[in-house]
BAFI-3210 file (N, C-alpha, C; in Angstrom, 3 decimals, decimal comma, padded with zeros to 6 digits):
// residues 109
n [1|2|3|4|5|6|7|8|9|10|11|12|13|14|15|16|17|18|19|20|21|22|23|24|25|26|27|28|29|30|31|32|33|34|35|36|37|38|39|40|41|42|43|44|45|46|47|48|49|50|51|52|53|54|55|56|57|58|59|60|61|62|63|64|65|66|67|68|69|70|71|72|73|74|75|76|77|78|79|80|81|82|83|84|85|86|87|88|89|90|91|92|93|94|95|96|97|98|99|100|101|102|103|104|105|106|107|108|109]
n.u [-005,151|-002,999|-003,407|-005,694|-005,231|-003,179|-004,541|-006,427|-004,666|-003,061|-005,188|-006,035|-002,991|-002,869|-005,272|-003,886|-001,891|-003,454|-004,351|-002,645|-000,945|-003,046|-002,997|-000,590|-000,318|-002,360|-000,548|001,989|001,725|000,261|-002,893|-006,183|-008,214|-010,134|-009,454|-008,485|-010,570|-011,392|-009,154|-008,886|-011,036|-010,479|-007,774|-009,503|-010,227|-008,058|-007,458|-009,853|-009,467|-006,825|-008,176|-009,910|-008,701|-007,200|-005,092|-003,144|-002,342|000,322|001,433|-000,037|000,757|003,550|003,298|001,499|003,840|005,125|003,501|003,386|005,450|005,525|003,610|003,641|005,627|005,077|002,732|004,630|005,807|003,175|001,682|003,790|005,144|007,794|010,519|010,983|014,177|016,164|016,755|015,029|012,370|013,749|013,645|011,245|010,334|011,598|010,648|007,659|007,926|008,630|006,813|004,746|005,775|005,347|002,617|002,101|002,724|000,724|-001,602|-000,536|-000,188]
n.v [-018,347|-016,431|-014,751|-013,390|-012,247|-010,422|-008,980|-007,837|-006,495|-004,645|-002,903|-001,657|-000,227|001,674|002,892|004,315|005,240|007,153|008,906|010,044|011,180|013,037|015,512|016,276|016,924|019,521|020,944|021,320|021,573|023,461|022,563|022,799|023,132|021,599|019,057|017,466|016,460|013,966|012,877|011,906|010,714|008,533|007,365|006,771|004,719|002,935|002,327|000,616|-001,769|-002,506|-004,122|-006,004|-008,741|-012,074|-012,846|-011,937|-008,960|-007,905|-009,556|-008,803|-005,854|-006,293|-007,825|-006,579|-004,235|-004,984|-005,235|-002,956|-001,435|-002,460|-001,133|001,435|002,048|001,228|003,342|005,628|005,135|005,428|007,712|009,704|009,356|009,040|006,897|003,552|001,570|-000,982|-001,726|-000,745|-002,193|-004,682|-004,861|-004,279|-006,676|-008,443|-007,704|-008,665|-011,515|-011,953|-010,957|-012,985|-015,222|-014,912|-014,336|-016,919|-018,659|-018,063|-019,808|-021,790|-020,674]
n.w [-000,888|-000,865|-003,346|-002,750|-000,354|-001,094|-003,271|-001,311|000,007|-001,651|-002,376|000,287|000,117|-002,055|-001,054|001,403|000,167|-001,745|000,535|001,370|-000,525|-001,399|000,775|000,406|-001,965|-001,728|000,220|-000,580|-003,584|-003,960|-004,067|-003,720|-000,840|-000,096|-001,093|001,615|002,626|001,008|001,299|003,968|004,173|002,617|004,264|006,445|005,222|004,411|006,999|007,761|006,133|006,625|008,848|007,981|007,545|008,378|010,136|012,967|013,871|013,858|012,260|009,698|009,695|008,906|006,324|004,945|004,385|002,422|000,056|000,063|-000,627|-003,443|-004,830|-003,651|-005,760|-008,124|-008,402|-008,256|-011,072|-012,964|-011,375|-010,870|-013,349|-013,318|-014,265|-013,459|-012,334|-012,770|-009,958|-008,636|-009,627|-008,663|-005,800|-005,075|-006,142|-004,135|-001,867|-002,005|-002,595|000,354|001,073|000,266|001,668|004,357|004,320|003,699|005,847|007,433|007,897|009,452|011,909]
ca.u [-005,261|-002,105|-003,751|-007,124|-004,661|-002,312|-005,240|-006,876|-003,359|-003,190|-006,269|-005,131|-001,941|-003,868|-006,254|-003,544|-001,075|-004,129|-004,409|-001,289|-000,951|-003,966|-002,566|001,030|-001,140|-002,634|000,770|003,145|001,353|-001,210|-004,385|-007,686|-007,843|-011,060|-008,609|-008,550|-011,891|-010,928|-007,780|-008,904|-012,176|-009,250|-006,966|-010,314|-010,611|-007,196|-007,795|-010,653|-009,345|-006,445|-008,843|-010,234|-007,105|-007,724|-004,181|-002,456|-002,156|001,787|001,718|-000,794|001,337|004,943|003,024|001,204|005,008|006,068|002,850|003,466|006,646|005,458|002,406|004,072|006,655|003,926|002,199|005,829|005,648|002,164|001,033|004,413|005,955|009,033|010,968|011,485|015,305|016,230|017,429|013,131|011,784|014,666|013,223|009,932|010,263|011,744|009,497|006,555|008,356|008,975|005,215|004,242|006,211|004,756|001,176|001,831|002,716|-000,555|-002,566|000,350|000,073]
ca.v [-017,282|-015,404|-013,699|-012,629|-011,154|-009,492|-007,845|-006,676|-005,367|-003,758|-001,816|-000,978|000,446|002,227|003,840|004,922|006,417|008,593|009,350|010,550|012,114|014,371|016,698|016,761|018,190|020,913|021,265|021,331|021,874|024,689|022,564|023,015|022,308|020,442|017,789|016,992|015,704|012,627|012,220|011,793|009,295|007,385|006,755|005,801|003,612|002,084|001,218|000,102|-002,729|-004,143|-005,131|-007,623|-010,288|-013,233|-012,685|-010,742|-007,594|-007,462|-010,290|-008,646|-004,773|-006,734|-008,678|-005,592|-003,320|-005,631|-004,794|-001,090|-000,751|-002,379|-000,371|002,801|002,240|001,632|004,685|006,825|005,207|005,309|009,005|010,571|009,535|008,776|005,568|002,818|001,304|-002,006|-002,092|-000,595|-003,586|-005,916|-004,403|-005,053|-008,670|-009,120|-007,126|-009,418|-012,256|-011,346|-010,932|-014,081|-015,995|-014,371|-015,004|-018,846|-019,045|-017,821|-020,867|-022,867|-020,335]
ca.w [000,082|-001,146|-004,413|-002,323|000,551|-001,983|-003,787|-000,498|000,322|-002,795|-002,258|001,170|-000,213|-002,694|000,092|002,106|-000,781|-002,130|001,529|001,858|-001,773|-001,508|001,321|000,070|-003,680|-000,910|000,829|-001,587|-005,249|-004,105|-004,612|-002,786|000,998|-000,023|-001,372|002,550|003,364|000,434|002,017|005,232|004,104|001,989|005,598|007,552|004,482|004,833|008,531|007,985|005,228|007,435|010,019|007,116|007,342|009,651|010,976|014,470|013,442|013,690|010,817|008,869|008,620|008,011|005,034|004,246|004,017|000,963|-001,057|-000,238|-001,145|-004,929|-004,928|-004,067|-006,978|-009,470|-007,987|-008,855|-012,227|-013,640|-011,104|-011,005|-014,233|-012,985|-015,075|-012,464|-012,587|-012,246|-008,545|-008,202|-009,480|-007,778|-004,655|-005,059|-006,157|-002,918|-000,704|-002,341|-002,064|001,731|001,345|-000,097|002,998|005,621|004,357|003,635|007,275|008,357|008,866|010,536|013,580]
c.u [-004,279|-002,640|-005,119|-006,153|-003,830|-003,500|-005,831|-005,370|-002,994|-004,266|-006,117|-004,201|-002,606|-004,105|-004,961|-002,273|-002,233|-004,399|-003,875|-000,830|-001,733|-003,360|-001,379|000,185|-001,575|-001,679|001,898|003,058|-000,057|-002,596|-005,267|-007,653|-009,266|-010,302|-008,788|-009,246|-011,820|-009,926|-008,343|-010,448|-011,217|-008,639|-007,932|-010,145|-009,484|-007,216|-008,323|-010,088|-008,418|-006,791|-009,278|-009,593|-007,390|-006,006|-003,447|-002,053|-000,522|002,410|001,542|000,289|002,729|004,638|002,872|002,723|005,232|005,127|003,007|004,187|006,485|004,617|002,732|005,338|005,740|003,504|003,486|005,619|004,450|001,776|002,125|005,606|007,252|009,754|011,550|012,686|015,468|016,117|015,520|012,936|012,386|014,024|012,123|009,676|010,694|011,061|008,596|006,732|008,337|007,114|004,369|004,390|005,619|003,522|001,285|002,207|001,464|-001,538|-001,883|000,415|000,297]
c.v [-016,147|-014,586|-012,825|-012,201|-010,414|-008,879|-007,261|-006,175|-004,405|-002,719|-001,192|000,074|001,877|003,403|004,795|006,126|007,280|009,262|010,016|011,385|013,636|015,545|017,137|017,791|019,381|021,416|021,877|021,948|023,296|023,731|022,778|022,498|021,030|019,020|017,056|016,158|014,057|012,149|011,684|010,223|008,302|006,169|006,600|003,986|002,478|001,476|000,243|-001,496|-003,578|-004,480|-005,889|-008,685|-010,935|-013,140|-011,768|-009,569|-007,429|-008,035|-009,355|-007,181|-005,459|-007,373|-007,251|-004,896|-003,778|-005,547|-003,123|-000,836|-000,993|-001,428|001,231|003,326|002,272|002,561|005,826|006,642|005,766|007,446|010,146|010,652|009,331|006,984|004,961|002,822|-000,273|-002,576|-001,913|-002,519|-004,815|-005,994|-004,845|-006,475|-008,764|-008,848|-007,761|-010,203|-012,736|-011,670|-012,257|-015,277|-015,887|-014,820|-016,400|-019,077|-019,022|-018,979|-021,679|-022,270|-019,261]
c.w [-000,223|-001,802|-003,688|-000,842|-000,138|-002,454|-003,104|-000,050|-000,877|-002,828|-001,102|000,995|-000,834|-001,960|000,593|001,240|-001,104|-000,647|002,492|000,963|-001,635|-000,582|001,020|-001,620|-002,933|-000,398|000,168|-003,215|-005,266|-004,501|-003,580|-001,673|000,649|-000,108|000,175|002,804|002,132|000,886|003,442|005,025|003,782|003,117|006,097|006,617|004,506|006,102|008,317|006,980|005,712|008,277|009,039|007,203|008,389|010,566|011,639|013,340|013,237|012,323|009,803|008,153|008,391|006,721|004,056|003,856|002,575|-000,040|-000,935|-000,748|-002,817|-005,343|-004,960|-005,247|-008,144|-009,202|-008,733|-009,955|-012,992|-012,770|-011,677|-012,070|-014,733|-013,123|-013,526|-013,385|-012,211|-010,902|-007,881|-008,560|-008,557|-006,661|-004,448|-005,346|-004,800|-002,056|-001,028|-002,081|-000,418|002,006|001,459|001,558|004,145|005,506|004,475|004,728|008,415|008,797|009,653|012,247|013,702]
res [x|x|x|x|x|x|x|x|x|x|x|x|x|x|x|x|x|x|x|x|x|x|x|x|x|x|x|x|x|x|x|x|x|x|x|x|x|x|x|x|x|x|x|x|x|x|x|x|x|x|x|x|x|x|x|x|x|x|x|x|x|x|x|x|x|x|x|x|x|x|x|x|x|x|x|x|x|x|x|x|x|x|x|x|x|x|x|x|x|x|x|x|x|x|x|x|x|x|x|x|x|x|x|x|x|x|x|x|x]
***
């Protein structure tokens, strides 16, 4: 159950960083206001993906935080180029970690 809730949290993440990217590229970088109308399908699209998880909603975004925080570091590396540092990755192992725990608690209650 961990690797099939980590990869829908990963696509989650995903959704909601390009959903959050696209208007800062109109905001900030001069691009096209169209950019909006993908940003804005993106964040329905993130809603819409953590209602999928069989667990309370309060579980589901503290599990979800610890794939965002890896997700939006690969995102800095791979979109914005920018060399992670050790203390990055340290971070993210533990925020996954963090992640991992929380899910394996989910069927006990």
């Amino acid at each position: 159950m961990i690797w099939k809730t980590g990869l829908l949290f990963i696509a989650t993440a995903v959704a909601e960083i390009v959903g959050c990217f696209l208007p800062y590229l109109w905001l900030r970088k001069n691009g096209p206001i169209w950019l909006l109308a993908p940003a804005a399908a993106s964040l329905a699209l993130f809603v819409w993906l953590l209602t999928l998880h069989p667990a309370a909603s309060g579980r589901v975004y503290a599990a979800y935080g610890g794939v965002y925080v890896a997700t939006a570091l690969v995102w800095l590396r791979v979109v914005d180029g920018v060399k992670l540092s050790t203390m990055d990755w340290a971070g993210a192992a533990i925020a996954l970690f963090g992640m991992a725990i929380i899910v394996s608690g989910w069927s006990r209650g």
